[in-house]
Biopython code that builds the backbone (N, CA, C, O; Angstrom):
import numpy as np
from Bio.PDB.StructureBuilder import StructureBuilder

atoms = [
    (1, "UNK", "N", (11.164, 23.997, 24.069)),
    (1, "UNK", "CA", (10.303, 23.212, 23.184)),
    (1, "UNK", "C", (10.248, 21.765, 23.671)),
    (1, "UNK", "O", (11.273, 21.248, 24.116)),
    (2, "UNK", "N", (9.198, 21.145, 23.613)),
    (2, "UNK", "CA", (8.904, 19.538, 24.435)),
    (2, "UNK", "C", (8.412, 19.206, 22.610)),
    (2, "UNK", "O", (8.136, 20.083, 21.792)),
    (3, "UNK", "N", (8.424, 17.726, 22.364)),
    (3, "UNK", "CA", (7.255, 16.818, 21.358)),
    (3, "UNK", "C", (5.638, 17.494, 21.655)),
    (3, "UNK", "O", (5.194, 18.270, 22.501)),
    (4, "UNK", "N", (5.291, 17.062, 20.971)),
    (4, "UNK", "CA", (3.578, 17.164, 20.717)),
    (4, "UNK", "C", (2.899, 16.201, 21.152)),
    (4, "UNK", "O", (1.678, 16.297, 21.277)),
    (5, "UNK", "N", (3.783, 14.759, 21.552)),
    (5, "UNK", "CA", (3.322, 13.566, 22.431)),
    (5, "UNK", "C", (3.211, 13.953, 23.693)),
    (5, "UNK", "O", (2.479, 13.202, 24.338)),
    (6, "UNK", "N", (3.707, 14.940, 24.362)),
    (6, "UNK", "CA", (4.349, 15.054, 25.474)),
    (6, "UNK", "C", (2.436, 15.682, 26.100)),
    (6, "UNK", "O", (1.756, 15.292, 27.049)),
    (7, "UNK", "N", (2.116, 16.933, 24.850)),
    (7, "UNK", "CA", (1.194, 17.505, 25.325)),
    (7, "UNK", "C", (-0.255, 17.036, 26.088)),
    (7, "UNK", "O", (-0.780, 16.063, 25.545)),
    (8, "UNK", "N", (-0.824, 17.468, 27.016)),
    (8, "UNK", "CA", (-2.015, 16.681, 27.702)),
    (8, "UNK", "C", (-3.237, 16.277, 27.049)),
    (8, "UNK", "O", (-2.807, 15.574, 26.134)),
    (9, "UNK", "N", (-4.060, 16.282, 26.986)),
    (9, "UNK", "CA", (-5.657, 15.934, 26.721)),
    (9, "UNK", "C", (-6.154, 17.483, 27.172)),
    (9, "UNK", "O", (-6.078, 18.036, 28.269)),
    (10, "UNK", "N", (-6.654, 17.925, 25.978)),
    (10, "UNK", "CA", (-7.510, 19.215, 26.112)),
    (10, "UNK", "C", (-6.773, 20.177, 26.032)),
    (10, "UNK", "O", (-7.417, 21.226, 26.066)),
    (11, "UNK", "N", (-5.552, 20.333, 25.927)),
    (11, "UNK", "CA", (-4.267, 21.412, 25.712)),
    (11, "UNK", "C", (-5.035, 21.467, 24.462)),
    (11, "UNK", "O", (-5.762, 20.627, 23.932)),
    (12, "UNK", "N", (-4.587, 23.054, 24.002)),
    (12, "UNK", "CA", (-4.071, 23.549, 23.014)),
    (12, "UNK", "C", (-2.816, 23.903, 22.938)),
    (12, "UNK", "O", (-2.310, 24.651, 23.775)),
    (13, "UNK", "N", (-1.973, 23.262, 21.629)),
    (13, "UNK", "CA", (-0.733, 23.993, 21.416)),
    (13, "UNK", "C", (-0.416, 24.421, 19.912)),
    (13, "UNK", "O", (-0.883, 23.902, 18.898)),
    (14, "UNK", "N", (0.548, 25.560, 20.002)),
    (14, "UNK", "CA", (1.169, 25.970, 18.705)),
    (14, "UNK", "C", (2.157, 25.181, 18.433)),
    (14, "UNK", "O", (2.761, 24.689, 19.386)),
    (15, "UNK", "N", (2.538, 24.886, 17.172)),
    (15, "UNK", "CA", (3.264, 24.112, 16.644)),
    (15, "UNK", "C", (4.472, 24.880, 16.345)),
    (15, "UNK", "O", (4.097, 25.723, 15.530)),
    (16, "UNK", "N", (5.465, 25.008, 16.522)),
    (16, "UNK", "CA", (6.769, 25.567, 16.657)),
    (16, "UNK", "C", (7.857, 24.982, 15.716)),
    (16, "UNK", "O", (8.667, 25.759, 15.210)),
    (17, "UNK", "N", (7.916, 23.619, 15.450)),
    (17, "UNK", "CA", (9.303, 22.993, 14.710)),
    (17, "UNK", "C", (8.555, 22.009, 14.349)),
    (17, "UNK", "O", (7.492, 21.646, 14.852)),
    (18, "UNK", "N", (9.517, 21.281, 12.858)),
    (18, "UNK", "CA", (8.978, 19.738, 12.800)),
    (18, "UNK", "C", (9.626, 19.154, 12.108)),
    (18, "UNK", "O", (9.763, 19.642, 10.986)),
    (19, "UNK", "N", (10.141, 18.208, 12.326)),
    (19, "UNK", "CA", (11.663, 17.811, 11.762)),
    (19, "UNK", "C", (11.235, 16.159, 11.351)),
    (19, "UNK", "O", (10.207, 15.576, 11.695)),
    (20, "UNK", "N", (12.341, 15.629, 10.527)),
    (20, "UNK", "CA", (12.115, 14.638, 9.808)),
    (20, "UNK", "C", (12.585, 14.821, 8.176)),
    (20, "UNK", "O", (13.022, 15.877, 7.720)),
    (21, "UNK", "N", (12.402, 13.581, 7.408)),
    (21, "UNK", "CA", (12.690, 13.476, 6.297)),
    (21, "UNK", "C", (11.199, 14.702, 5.305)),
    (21, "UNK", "O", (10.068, 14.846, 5.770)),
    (22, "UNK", "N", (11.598, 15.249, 4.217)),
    (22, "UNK", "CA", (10.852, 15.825, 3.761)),
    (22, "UNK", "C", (9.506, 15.590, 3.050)),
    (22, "UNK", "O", (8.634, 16.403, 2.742)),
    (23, "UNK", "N", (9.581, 14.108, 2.853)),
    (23, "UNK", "CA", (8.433, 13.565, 2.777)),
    (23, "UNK", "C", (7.616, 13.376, 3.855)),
    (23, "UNK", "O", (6.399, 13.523, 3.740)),
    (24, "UNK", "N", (8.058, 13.111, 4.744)),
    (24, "UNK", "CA", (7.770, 13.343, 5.978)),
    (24, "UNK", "C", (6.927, 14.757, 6.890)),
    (24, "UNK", "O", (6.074, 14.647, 7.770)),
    (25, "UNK", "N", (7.404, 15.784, 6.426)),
    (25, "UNK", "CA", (7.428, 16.934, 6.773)),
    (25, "UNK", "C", (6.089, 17.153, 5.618)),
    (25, "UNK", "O", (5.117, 17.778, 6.045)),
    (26, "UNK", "N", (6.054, 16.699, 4.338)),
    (26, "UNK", "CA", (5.240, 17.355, 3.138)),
    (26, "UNK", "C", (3.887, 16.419, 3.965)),
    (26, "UNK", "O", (2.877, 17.053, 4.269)),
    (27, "UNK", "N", (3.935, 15.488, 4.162)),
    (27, "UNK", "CA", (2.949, 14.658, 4.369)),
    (27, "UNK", "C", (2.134, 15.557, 5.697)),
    (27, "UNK", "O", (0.990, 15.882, 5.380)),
    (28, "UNK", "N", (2.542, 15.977, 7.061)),
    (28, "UNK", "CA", (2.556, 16.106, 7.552)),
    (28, "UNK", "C", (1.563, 17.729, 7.510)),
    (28, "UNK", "O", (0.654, 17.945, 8.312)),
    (29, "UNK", "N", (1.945, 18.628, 6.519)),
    (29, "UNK", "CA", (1.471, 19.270, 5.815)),
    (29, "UNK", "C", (0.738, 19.170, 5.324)),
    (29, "UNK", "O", (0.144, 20.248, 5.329)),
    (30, "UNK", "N", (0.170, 18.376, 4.695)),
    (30, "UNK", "CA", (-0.755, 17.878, 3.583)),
    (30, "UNK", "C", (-2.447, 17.730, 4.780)),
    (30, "UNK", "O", (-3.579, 17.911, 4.330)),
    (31, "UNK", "N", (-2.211, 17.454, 5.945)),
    (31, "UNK", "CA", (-2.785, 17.333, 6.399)),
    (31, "UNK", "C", (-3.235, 18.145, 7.434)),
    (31, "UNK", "O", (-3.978, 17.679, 8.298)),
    (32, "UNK", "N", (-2.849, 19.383, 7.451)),
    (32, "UNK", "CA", (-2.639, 20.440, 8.054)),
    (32, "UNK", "C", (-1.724, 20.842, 9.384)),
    (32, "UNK", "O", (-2.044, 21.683, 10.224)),
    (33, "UNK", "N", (-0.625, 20.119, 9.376)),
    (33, "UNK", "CA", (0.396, 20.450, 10.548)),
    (33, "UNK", "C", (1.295, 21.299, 10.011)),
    (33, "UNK", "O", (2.065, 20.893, 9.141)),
    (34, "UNK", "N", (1.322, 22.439, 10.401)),
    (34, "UNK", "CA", (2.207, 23.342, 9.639)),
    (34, "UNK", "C", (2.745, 24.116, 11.411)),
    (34, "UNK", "O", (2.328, 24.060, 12.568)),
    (35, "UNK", "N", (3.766, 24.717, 10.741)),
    (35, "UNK", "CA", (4.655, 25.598, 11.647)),
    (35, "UNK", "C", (3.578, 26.991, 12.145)),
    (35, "UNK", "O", (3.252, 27.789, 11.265)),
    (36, "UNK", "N", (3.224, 27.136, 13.160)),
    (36, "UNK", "CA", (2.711, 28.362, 13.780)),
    (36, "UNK", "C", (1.143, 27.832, 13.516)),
    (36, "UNK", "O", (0.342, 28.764, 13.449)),
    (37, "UNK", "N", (0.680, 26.753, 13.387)),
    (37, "UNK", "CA", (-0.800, 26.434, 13.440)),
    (37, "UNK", "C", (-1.336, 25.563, 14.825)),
    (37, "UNK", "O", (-0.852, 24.627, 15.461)),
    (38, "UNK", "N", (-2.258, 26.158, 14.916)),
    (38, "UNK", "CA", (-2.636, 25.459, 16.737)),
    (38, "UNK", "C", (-3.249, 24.150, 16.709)),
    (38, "UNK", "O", (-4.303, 24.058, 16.080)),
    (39, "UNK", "N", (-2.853, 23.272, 17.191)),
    (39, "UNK", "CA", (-3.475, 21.626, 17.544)),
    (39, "UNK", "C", (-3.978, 21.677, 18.988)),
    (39, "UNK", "O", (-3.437, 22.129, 19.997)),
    (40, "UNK", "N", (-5.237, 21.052, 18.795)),
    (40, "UNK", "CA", (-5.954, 20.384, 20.494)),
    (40, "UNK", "C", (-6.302, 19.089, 20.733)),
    (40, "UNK", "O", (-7.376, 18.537, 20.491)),
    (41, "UNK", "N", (-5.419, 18.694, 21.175)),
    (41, "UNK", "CA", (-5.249, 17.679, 21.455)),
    (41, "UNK", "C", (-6.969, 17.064, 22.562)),
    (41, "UNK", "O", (-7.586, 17.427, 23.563)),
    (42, "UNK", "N", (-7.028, 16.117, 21.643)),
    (42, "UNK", "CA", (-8.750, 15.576, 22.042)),
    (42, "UNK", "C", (-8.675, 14.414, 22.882)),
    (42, "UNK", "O", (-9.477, 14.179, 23.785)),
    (43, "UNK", "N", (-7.461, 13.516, 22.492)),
    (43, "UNK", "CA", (-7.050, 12.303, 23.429)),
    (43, "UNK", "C", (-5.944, 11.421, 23.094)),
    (43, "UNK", "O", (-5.734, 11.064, 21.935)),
    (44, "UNK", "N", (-5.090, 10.989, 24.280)),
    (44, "UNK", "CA", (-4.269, 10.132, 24.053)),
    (44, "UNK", "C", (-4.265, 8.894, 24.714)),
    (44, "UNK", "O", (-4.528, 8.828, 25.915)),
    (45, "UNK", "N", (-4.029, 8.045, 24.135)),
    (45, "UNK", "CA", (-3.732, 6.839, 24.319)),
    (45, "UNK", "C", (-1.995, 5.633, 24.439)),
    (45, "UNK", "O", (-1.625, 4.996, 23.453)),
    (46, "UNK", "N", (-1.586, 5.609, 25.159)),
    (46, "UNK", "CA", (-0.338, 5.131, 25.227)),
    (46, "UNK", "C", (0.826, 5.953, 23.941)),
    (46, "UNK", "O", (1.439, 5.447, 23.000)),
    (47, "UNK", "N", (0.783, 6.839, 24.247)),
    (47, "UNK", "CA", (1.457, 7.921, 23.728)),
    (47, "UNK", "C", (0.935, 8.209, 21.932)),
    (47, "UNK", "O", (1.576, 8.808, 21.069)),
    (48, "UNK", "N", (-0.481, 7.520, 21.804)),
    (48, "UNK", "CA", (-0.973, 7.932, 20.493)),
    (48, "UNK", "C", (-1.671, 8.635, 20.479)),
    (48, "UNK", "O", (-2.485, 8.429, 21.380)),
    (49, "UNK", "N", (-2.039, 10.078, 19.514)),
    (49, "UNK", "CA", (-2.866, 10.961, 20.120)),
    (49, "UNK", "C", (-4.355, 11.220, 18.920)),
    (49, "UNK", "O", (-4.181, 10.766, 17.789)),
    (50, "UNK", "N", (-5.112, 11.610, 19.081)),
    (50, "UNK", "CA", (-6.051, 12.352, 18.186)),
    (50, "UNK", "C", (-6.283, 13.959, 18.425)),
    (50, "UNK", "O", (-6.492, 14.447, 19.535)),
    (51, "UNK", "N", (-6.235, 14.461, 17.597)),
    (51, "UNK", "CA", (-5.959, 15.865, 17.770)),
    (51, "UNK", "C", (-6.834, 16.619, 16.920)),
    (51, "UNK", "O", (-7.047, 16.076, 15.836)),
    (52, "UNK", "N", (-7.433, 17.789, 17.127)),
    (52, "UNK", "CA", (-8.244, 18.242, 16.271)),
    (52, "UNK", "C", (-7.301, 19.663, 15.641)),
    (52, "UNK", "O", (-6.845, 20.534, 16.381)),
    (53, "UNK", "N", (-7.129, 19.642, 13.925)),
    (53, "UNK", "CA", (-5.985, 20.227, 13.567)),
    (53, "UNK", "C", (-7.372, 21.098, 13.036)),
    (53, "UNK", "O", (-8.268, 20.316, 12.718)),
    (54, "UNK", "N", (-7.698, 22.369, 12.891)),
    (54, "UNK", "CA", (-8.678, 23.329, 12.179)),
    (54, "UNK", "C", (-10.008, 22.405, 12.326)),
    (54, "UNK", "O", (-10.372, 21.961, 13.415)),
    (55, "UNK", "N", (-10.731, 22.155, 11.032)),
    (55, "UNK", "CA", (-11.900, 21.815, 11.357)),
    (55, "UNK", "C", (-11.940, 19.442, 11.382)),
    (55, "UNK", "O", (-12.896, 18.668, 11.444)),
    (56, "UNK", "N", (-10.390, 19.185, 11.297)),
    (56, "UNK", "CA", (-10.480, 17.957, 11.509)),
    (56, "UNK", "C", (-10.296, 17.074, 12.542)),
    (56, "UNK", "O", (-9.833, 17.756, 13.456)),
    (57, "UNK", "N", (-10.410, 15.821, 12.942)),
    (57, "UNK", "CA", (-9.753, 15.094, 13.545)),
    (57, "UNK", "C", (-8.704, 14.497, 13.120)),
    (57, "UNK", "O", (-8.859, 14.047, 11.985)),
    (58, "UNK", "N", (-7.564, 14.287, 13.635)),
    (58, "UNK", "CA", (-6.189, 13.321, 13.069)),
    (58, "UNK", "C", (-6.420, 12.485, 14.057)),
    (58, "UNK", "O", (-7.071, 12.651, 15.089)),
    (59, "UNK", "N", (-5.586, 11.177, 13.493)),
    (59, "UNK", "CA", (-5.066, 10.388, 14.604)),
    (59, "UNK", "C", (-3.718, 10.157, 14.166)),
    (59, "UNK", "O", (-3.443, 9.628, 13.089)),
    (60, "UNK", "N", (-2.563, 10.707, 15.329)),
    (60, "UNK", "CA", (-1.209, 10.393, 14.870)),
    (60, "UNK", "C", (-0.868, 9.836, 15.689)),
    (60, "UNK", "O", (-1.189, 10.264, 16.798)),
    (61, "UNK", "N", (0.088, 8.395, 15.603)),
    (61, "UNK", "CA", (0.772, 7.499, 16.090)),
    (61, "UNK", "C", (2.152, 8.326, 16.801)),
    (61, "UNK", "O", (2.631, 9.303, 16.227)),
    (62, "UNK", "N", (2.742, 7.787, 18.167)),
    (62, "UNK", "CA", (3.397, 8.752, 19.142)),
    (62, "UNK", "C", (5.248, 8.956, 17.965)),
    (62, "UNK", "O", (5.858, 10.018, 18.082)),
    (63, "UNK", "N", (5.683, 8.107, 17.234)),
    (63, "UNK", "CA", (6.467, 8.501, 16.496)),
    (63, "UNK", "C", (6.437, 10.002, 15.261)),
    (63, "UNK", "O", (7.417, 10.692, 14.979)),
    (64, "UNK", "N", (5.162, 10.152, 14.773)),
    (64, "UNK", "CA", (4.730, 11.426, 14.213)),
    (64, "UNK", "C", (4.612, 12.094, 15.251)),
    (64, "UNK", "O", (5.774, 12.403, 15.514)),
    (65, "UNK", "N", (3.930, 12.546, 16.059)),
    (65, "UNK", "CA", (3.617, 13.241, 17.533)),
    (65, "UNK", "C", (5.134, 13.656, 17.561)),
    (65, "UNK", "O", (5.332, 14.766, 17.068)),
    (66, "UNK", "N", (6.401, 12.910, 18.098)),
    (66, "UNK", "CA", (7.325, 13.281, 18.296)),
    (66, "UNK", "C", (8.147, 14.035, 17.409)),
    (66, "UNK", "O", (8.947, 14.835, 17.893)),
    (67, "UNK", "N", (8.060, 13.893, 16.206)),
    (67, "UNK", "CA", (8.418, 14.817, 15.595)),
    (67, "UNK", "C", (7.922, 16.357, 15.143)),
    (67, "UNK", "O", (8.205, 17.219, 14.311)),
    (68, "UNK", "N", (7.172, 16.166, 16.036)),
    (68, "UNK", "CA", (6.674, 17.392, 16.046)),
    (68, "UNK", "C", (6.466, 18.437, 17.647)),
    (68, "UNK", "O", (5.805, 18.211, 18.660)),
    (69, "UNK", "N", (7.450, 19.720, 17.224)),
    (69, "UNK", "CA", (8.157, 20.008, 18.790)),
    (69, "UNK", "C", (7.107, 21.602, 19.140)),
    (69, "UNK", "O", (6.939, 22.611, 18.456)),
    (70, "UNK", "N", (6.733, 21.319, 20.103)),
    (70, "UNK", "CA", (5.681, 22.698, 20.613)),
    (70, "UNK", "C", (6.429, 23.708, 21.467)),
    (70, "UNK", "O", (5.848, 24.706, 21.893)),
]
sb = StructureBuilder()
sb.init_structure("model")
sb.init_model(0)
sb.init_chain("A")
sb.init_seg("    ")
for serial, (resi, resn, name, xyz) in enumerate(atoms, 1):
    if name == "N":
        sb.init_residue(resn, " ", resi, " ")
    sb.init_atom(name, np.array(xyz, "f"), 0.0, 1.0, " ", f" {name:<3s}", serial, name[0])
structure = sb.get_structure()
């Protein structure tokens, strides 16, 4: 398992683990990052990424990204 920062531009990946405080984790959820759901990563920027989670765009800052392990 690597971070979700780690992943390239135009990857798709499954989301595997995601660790942190539980607010953290609920939030994270709330927005559709869940365990076994696929992210594609659309672009990064100095380790910040935008990612298209189902039918949205996110933009997560590389500290969220990292907590989240593919």
């Amino acid at each position: 398992m690597m971070p979700l920062a780690m992943a390239k531009t135009g990857e798709t990946v499954t989301i595997r683990k995601i660790t942190g405080k539980d607010e953290v984790r609920q939030h994270l959820a709330e927005l559709g990052f869940v365990v076994d759901s696929d992210v594609t990563v659309v672009s990064e920027i100095a380790g910040n990424l935008i990612l298209q989670v189902k039918d949205s765009r996110i933009a997560l800052d590389k500290t969220m990204a990292n907590r989240m392990m593919i």
